[in-house]
C-alpha positions in Angstrom: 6.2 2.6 9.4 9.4 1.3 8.3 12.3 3.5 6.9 14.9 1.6 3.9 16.9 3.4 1.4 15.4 6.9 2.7 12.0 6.1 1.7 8.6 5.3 4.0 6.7 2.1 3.8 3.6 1.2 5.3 1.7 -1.9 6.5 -1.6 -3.1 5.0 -2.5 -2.2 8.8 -1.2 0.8 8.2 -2.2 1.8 4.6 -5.8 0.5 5.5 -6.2 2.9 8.5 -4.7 6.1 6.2 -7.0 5.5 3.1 -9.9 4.2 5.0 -10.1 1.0 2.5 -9.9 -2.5 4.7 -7.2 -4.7 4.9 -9.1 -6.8 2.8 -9.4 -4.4 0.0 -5.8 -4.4 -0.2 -4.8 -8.0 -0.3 -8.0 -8.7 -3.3 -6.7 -5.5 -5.1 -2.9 -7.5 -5.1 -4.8 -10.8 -5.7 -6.7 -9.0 -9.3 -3.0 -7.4 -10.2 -4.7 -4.1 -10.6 -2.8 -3.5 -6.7 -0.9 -0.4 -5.5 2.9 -1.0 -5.6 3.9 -2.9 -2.9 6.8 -5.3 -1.5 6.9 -8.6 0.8 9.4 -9.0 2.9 9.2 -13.1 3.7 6.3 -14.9 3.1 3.4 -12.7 4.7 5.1 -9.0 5.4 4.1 -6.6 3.0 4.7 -3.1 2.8 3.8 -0.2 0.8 5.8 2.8 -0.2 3.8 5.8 1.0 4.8 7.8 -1.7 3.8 5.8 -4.4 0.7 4.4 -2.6 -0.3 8.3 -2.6 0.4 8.9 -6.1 -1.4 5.7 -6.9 -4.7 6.2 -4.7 -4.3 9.9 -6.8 -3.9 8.7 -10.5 -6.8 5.5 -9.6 -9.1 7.2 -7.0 -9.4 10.4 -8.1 -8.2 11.6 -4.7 -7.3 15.2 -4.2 
């Protein structure tokens, strides 16, 4: 976990183990566009913002 402007981000790694959806899921779900928010940091680093990877897993998943 990585803490900028007072706000959490997660790795893939990290956003994978929490939702239980593989890394892979992640990086096709950027690839279609239809992706969580996320930013890259260089050329491979990317990193989601917890809070709005929860609120989008909420309003896409139907998670409770």
């Amino acid at each position: 976990m990585m803490i900028m402007f007072n706000r959490k981000y997660i790795t893939d790694k990290e956003a994978s183990e929490r939702f239980c959806y593989s890394i892979s899921w992640f990086q096709k779900q950027r690839m279609s566009g239809q992706n969580p928010p996320y930013i890259k940091i260089g050329r491979k680093k990317i990193f989601y913002d917890l809070e709005a990877l929860e609120t989008w897993f909420k309003k896409h998943m139907q998670l409770s």
